[in-house]
N, C-alpha and C positions, 0 to 999 in steps of 0.2 A: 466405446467412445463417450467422453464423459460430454453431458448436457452442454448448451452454450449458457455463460453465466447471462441473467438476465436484466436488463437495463438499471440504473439506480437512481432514482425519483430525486431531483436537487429543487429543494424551495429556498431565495435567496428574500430578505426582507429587509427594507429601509425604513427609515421614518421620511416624510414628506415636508414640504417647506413647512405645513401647516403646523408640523407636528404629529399627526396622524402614520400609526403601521401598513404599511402594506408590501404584497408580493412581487416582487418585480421578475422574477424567473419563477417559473415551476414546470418541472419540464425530467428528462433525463440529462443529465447529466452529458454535456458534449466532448469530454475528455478519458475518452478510455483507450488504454494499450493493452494487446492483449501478447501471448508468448507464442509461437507458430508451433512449438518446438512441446509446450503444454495446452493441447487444445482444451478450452473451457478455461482456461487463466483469463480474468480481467482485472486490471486493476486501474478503476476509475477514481480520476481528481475532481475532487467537491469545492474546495475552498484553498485558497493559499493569503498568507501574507509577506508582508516583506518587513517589518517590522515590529518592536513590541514596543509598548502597548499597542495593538494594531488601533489602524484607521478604521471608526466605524461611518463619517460620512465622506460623501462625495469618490464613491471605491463602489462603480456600481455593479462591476465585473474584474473575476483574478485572472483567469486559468487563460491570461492571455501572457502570462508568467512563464518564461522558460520553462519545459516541463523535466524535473529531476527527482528522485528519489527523495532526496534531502531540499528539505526549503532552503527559502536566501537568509542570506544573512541578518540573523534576531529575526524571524522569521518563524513561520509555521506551517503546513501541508496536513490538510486530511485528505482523507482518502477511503473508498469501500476496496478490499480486497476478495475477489473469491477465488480457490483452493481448488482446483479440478483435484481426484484421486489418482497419488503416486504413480500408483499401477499404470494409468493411459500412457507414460510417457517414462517414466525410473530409467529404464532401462533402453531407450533409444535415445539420449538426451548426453550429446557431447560436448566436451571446453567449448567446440564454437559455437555452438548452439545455447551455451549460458553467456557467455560473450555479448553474442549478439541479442541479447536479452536484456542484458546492463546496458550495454553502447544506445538501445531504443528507451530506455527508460533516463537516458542522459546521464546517468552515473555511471560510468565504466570500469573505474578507480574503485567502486562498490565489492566487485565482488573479492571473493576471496575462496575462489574455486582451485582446488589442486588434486593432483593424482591420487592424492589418499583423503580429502574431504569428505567426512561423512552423509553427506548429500549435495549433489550440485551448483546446488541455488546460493552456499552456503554466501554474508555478506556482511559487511560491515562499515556503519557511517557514522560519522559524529553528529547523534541526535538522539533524543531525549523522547523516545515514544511508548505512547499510551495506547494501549491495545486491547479490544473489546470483541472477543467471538460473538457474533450474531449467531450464526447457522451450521449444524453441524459438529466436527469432529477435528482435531489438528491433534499434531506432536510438536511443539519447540525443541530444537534442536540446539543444545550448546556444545562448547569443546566437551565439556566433562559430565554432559549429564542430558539427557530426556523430560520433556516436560508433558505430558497429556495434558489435555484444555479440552472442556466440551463448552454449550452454550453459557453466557454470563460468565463464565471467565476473564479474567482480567490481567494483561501481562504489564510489569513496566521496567520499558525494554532501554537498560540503560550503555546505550552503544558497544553491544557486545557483539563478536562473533557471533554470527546464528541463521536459522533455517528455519521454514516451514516444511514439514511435511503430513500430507495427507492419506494416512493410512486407510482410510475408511472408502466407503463403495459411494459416496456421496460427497459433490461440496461444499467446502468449508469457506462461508464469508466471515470477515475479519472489517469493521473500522479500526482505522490507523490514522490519529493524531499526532503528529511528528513535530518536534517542535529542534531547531538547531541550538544546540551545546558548544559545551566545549571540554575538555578533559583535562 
């Protein structure tokens, strides 16, 4: 049974009438969904915006934001993800159980799971993400090809079909800066 991922530290910081920085959140992070179906899956929301250039005053809280895969519209989503190992779950893990995985993550339309998918999870959104392995070990998964990623890798994930999987005995955390596209 793989570990439970462990909480992920959010410090949010304003400038003051004065002018002066400070901390107005530091804390765990109150928005994580996790997958029943991959125990050890978390995948916590850091920050969201709703437009670009975002708003940096008077915006002293987001993640009261729809919670969805894909930000809103001109818009942006981070996010820490962590990676339980394939193994705990590959192979007990059915359409409805990816299903209902997207339908809680508010994207439902997301997946793009089918009887011959090379991996479950497999997904696809219109958005423009920047992706940073923290910990650990993954594979990127496209239609035509395998990607290995260890730590300090850098993916940019330009709204293509694709998967995580976690081949390795340990997980694999991921930030994921999502920014909405268009094609």
């Amino acid at each position: 049974m793989p570990e439970k991922a462990r909480p992920v530290r959010r410090l949010v910081t304003v400038d003051q009438e004065n002018g002066t920085s400070t901390a107005i959140h530091d804390g765990p992070s109150p928005d994580v969904r996790t997958d029943p179906a991959r125990p050890g899956f978390a995948s916590t929301r850091i920050w969201v915006t709703d437009r670009t250039p975002a708003r940096l005053q008077g915006v002293s809280e987001s993640l009261d934001m729809p919670h969805t895969l894909e930000p809103p519209p001109q818009g942006s989503v981070c996010r820490i993800v962590s990676f339980p190992p394939d193994d705990g779950f590959i192979r007990k893990v059915g359409a409805k159980d990816v299903q209902d995985y997207f339908e809680s993550m508010g994207s439902p339309a997301a997946s793009t799971h089918h009887a011959k998918s090379p991996h479950p999870y497999m997904q696809k959104t219109r958005t423009l993400d920047f992706c940073l392995v923290l910990e650990g070990r993954i594979t990127l998964i496209l239609d035509t090809q395998e990607v290995h990623l260890e730590v300090g890798d850098t993916v940019v994930q330009r709204g293509t079909n694709h998967a995580w999987s976690n081949r390795s005995n340990q997980p694999c955390v991921i930030a994921f800066s999502s920014h909405d596209a268009t094609y």
